[in-house]
RODO-2510 file (C-alpha; in nm, 4 decimals, decimal comma):
residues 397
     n   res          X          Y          Z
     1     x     5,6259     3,8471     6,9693
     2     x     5,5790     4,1535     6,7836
     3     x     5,2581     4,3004     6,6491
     4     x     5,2288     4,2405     6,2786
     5     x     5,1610     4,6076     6,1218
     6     x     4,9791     4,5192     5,7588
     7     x     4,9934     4,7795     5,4693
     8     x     4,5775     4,7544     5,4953
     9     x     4,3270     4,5586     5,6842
    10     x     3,9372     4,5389     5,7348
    11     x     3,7318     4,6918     6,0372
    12     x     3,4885     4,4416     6,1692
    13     x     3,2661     4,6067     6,4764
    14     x     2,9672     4,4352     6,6391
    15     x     2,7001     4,6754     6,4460
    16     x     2,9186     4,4720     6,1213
    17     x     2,8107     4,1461     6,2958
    18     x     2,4558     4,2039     6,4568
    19     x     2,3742     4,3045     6,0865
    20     x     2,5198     3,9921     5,9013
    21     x     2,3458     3,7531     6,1787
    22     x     2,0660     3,9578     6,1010
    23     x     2,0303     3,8768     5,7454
    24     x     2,1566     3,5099     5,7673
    25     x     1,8332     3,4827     5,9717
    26     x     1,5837     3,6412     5,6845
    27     x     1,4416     3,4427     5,3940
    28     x     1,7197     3,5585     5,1865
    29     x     2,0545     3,4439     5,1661
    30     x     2,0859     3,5624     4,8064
    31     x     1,8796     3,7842     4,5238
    32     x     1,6543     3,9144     4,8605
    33     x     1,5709     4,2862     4,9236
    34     x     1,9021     4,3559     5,1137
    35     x     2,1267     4,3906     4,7647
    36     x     1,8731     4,6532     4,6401
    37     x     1,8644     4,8245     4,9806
    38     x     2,2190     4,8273     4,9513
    39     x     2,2413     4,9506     4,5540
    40     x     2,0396     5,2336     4,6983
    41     x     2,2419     5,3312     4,9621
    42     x     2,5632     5,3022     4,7472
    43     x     2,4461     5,5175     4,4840
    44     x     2,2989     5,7624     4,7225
    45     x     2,6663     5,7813     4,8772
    46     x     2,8456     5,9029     4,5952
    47     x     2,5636     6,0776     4,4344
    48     x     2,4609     5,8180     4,1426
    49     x     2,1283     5,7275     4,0045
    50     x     2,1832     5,4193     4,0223
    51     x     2,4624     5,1004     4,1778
    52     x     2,4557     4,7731     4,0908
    53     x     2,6443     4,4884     4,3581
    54     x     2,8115     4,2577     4,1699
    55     x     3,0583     3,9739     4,3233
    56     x     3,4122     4,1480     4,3166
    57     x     3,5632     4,4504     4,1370
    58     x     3,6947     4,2434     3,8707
    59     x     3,3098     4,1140     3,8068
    60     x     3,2643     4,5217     3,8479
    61     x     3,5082     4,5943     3,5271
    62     x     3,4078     4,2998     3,2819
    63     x     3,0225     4,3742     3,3346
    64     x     3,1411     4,7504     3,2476
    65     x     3,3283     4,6312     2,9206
    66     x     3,0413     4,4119     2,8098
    67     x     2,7727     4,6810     2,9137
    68     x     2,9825     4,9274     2,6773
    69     x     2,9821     4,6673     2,3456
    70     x     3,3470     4,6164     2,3741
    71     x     3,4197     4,3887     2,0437
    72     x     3,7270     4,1722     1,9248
    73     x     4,0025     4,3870     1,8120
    74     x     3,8663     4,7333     2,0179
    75     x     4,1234     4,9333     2,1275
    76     x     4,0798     5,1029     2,5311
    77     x     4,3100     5,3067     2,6897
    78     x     4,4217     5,2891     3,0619
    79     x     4,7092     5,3154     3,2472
    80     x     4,9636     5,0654     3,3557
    81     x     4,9732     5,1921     3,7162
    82     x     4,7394     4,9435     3,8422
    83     x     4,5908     4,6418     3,9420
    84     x     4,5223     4,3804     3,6561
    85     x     4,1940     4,4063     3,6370
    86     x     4,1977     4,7244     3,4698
    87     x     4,3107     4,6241     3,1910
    88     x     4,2253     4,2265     3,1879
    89     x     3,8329     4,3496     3,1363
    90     x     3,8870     4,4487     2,7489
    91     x     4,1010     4,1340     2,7356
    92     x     3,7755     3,9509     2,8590
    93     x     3,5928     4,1150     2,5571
    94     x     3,8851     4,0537     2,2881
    95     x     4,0197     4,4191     2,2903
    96     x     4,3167     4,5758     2,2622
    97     x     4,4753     4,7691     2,5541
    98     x     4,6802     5,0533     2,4930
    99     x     4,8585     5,1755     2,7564
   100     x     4,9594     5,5805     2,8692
   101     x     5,2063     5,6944     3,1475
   102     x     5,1103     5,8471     3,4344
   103     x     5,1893     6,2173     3,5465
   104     x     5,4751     6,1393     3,7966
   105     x     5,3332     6,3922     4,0717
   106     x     4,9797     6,2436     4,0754
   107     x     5,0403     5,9108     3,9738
   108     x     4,7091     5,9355     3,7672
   109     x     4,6679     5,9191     3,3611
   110     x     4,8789     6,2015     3,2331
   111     x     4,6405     6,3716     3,0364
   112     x     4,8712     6,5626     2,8081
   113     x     5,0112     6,2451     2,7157
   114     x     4,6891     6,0602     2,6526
   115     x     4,6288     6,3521     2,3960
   116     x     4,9261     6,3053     2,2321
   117     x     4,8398     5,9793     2,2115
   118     x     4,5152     6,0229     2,0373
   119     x     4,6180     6,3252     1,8155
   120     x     4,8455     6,0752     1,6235
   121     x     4,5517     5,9002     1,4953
   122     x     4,2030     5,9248     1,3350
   123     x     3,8978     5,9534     1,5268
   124     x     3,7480     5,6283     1,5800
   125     x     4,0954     5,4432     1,6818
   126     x     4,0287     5,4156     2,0594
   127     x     3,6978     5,3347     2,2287
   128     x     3,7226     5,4137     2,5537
   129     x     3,9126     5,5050     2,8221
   130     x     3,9870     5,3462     3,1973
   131     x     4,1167     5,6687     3,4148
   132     x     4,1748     5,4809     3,7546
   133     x     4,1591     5,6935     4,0927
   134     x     4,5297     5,6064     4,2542
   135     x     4,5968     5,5407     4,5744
   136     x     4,2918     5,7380     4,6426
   137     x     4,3042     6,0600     4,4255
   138     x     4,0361     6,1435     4,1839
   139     x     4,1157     6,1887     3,8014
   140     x     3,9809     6,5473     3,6934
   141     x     3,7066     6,3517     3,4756
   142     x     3,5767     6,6877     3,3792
   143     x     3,8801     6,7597     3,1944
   144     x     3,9146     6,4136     3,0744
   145     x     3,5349     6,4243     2,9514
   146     x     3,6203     6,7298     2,7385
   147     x     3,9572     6,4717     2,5254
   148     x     3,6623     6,2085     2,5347
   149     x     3,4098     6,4529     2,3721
   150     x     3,6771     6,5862     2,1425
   151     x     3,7374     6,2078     2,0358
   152     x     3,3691     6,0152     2,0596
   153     x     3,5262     5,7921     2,3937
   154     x     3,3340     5,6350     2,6310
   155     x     3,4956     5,6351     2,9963
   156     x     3,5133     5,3729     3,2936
   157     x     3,6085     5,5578     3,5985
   158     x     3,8404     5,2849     3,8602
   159     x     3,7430     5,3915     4,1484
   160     x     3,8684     5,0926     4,3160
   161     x     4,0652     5,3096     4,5616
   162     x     3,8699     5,6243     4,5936
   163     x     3,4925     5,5845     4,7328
   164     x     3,4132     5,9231     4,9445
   165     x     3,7159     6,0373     4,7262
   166     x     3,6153     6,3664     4,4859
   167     x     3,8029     6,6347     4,2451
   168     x     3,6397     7,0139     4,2226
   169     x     3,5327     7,1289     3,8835
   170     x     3,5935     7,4625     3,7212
   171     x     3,2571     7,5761     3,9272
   172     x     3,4400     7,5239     4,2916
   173     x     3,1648     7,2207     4,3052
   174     x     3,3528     6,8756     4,4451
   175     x     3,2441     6,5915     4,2381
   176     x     3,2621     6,2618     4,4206
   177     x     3,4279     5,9117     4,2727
   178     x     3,1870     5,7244     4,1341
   179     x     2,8895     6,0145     4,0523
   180     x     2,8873     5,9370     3,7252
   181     x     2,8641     6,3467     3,6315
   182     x     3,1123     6,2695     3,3873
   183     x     3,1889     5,8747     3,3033
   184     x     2,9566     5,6557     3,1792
   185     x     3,0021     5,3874     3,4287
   186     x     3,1954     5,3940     3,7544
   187     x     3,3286     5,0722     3,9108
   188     x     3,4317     5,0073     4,3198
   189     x     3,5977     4,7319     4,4879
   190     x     3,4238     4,5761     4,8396
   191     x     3,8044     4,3902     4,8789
   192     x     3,8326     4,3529     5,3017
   193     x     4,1585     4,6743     5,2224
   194     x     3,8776     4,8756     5,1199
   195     x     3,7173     5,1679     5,2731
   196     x     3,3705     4,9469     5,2598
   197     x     3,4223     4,6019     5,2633
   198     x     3,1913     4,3127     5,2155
   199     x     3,4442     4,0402     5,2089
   200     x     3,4599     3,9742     4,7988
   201     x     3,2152     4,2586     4,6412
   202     x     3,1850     4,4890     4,3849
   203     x     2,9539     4,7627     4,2918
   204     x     2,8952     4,9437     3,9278
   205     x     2,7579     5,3191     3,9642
   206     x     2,6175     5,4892     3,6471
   207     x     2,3445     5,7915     3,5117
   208     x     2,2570     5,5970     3,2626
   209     x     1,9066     5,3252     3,2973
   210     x     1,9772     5,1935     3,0048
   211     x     2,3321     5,0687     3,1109
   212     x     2,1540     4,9708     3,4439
   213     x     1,8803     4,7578     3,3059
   214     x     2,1752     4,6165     3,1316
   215     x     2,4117     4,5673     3,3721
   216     x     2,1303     4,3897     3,6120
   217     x     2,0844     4,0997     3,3242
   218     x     2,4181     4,0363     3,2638
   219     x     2,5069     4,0238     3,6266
   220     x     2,2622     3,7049     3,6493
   221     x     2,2870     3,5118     3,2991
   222     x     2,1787     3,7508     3,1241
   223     x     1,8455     3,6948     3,2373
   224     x     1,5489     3,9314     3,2274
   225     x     1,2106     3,9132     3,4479
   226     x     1,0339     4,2123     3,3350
   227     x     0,7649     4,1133     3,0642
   228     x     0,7368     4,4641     2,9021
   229     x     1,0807     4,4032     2,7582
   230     x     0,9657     3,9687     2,6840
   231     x     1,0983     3,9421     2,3141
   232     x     0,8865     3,5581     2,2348
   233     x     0,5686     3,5823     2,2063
   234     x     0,3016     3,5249     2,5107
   235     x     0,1324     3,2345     2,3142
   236     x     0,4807     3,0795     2,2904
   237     x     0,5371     3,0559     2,6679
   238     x     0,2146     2,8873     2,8458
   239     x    -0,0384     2,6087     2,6738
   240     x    -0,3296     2,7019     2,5415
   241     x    -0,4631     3,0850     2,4772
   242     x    -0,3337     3,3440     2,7017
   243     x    -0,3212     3,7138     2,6970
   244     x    -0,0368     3,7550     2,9453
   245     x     0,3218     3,5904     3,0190
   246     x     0,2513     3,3642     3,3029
   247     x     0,4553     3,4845     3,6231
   248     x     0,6882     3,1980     3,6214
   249     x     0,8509     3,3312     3,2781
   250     x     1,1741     3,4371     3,2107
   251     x     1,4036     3,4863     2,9440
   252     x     1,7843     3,5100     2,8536
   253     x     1,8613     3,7488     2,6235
   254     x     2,2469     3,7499     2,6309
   255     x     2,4811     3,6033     2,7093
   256     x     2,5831     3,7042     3,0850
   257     x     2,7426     3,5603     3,3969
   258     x     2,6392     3,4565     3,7821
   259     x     2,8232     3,7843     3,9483
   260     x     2,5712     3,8108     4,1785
   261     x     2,6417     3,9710     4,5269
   262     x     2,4342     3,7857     4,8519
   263     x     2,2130     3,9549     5,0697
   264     x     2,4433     3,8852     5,3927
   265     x     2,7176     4,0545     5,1833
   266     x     2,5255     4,4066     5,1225
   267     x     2,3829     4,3972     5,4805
   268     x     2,8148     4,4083     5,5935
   269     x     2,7985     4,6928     5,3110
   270     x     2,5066     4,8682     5,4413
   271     x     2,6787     4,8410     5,8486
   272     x     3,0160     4,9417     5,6510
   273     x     2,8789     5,3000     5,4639
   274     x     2,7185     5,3848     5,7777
   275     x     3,1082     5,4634     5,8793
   276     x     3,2489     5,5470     5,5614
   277     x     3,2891     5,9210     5,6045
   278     x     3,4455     5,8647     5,9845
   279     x     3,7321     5,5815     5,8325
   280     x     3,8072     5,8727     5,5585
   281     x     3,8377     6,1031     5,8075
   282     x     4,0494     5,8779     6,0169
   283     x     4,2892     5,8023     5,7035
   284     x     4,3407     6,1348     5,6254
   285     x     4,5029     6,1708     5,9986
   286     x     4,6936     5,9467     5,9474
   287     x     4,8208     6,1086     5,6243
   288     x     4,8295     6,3936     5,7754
   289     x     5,1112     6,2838     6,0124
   290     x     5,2880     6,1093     5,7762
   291     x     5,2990     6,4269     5,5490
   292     x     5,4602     6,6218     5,8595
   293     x     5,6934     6,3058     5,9034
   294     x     5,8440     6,2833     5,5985
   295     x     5,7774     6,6515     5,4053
   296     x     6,1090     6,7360     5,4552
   297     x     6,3105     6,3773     5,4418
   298     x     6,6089     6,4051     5,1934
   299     x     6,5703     6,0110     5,0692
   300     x     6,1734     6,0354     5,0673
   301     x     5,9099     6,1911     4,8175
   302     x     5,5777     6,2120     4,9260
   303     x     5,2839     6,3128     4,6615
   304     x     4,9736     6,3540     4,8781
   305     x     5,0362     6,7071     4,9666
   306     x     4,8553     6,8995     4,7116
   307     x     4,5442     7,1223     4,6245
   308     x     4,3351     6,8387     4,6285
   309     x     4,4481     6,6916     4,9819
   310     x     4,0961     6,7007     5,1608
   311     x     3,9425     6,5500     4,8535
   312     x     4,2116     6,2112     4,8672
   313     x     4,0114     5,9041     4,9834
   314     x     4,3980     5,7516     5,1108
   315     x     4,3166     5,4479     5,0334
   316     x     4,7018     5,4062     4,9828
   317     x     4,9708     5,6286     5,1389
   318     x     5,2365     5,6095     4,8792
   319     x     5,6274     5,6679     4,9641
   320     x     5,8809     5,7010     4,6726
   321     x     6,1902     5,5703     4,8946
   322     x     6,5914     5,6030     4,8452
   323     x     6,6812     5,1811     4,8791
   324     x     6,3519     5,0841     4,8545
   325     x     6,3653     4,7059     4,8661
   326     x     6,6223     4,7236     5,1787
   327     x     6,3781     4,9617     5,3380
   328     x     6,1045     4,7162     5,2728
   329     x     6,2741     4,4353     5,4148
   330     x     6,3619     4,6340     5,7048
   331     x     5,9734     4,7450     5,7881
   332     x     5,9413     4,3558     5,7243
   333     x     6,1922     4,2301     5,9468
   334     x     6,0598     4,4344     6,2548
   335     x     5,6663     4,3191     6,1251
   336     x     5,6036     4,6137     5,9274
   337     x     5,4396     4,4822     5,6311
   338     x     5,4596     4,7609     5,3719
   339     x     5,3291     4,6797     5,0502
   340     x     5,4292     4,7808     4,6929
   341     x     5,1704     4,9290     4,4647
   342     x     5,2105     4,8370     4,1182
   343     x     5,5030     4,6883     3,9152
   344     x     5,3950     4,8011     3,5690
   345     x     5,1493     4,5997     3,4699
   346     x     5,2880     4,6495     3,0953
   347     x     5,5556     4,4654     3,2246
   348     x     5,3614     4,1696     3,3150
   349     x     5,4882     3,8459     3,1286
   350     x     5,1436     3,8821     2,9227
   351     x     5,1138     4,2172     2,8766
   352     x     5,4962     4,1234     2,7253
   353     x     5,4261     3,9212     2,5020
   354     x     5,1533     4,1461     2,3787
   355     x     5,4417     4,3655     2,2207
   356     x     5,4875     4,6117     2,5320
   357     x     5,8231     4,6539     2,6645
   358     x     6,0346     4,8157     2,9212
   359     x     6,1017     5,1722     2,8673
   360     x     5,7744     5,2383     2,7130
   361     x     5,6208     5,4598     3,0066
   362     x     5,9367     5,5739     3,1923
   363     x     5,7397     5,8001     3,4200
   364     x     5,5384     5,4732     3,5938
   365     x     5,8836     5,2423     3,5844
   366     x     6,0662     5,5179     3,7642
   367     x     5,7821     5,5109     4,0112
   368     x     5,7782     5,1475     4,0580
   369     x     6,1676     5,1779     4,1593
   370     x     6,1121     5,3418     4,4726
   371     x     5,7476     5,3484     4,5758
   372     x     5,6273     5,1849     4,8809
   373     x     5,2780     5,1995     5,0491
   374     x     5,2680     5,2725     5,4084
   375     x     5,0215     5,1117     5,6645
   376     x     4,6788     5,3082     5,6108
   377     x     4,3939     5,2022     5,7525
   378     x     4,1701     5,3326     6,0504
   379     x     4,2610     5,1393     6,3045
   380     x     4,5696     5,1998     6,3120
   381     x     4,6446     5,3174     6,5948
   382     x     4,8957     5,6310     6,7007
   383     x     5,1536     5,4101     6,8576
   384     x     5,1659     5,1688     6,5909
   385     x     5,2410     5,4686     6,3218
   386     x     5,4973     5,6631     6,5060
   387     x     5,6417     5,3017     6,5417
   388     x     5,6672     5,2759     6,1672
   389     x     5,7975     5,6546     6,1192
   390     x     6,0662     5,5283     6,3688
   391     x     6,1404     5,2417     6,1996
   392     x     6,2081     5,4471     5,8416
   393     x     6,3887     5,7361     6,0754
   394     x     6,6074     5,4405     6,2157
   395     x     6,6749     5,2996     5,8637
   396     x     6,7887     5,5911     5,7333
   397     x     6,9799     5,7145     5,9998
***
């Protein structure tokens, strides 16, 4: 029987075990030392002051939206070349999504478009904005700061697909996913595809402590433990006269959520960033041949060769294929599981009966037609890629 050849899957070593084992062991199974040790070494890897682990990436977005005050009828831009979560987190909060195509040679946010978009009404209309890192490449967020600027937006960078991932500003200085230089809040998935995977995990990055502070109450209830920011009174919390909160004390402020992360989680995080940089390394290899594969292929576009390759985190390697759905069943057939990143998630029955509708953003629907995502992942070995290049060659031919 033939080796099944996913589209993505996780890297599990021994160092990945020893260190779980380790922590299942402690006093800790959950709210312990290892999440902050972890926070720390997260934010320290893409150059934040400060991560918060939270249970998934969807946990990751709606903690984001709630941090940012998104209210009933708010209106958010994003794009609908992604996964539902983007756009489900201001649906969470009772906003309004408006969606903007994508530019069809980076399949990011097409930023002349989302100008267009916002020149056609007053300031104020939109809120924010969800730019989401594709398949690995990094939105310039320094030019999309300068549209938010221009029109008072707040920004959520998806960097779902893109840790270790990074775009160069007008200074020649490479500004890594998640640094928060530019957004206001950055969001990652931990998803087992990932490049750091914890199983089900998600982590928020950000500049800003006041969005921190924030984001650590919601993600547990909405609790807070610190008594310099207690808003009863001491004499309300303890019998009898006291001068201080007694040290069992806590209090909900608002009104947050159990997306807590455990402690065995963020110790298969911390093993998992020790690697990071090598398994980027490895993917772009793998691009690399791909890119030398297909370059020249008369029913295949490729869109990772560009300025910006050795800045592409590859979590995806994205195909736009003549045939597409008989080449998939082909790579299927002969246990090549290719995988297809996104139908247009305007096109979603819900997003439909929302009022969105097919031809509204013919630049991602043309995409979806032939796009196909490629096994990427780094252990992938050489024989099992040149077996999937000859498997496309073969189709073709």
């Amino acid at each position: 029987m033939r080796k099944v050849i996913p589209y993505g899957k996780q890297n599990i070593t021994e160092e990945d075990i020893r260190s779980v084992c380790e922590a299942l062991k402690s006093d800790f199974l959950t709210q312990g030392p290892i999440v902050n040790e972890f926070e720390v070494a997260f934010a320290k890897y893409v150059g934040s002051k400060f991560a918060v682990a939270v249970a998934n990436g969807t946990a990751a977005l709606h903690l984001s939206a709630l941090a940012l005050n998104i209210q009933k009828g708010d209106k958010v831009i994003t794009t609908p070349l992604t996964f539902a979560a983007t756009a489900n987190c201001v649906r969470y909060c009772g906003g309004e999504v408006i969606f903007c195509d994508i530019d069809p040679d980076t399949y990011l946010i097409d930023l002349i478009k989302l100008r267009d978009l916002l020149s056609k009404s007053e300031k104020g209309t939109y809120k924010g904005i969800i730019p989401v890192d594709f398949a690995g490449r990094a939105v310039n967020l320094e030019a999309l700061k300068k549209i938010a600027i221009e029109y008072d937006l707040w920004i959520i960078e998806d960097a779902c697909h893109a840790p270790g991932g990074a775009f160069v500003d007008e200074n020649g200085v490479k500004q890594l996913c998640g640094n928060s230089n530019y957004a206001d809040l950055a969001i990652f998935s931990l998803h087992p595809v990932k490049h750091v995977a914890t199983g089900e995990g998600g982590v928020i990055t950000t500049n800003s402590e006041e969005l921190y502070f924030k984001l650590l109450s919601l993600r547990t209830h909405g609790i807070v433990r610190d008594s310099n920011k207690f808003l009863n009174p001491v004499e309300e919390t303890v019998d009898g006269d006291a001068t201080i909160y007694p040290s069992w004390y806590m209090e909900m402020q608002q009104l947050g959520f159990n997306y807590r992360l455990t402690d065995f989680q963020c110790a298969l995080g911390i093993s998992q960033l020790s690697r990071a940089d090598f398994g980027i390394e490895k993917r772009k290899l793998i691009a690399n041949k791909y890119d030398n594969a297909f370059k020249n292929h008369p029913n295949i576009k490729i869109s990772s060769i560009d300025i910006n390759k050795e800045s592409h985190a590859y979590h995806l390697y994205v195909i736009e294929a003549d045939n597409r759905h008989e080449l998939y069943n082909h790579l299927k057939n002969n246990s090549i599981f290719a995988q297809v990143h996104y139908y247009p998630l305007h096109l979603m029955p819900y997003y439909r009966n929302l009022g969105w509708k097919k031809n509204d953003f013919p630049m991602v629907e043309n995409y979806y037609n032939k796009c196909l995502s490629l096994p990427m992942y780094p252990t992938l070995t050489n024989e099992e890629q040149d077996f999937v290049i000859k498997c496309i060659n073969e189709f073709y031919e």
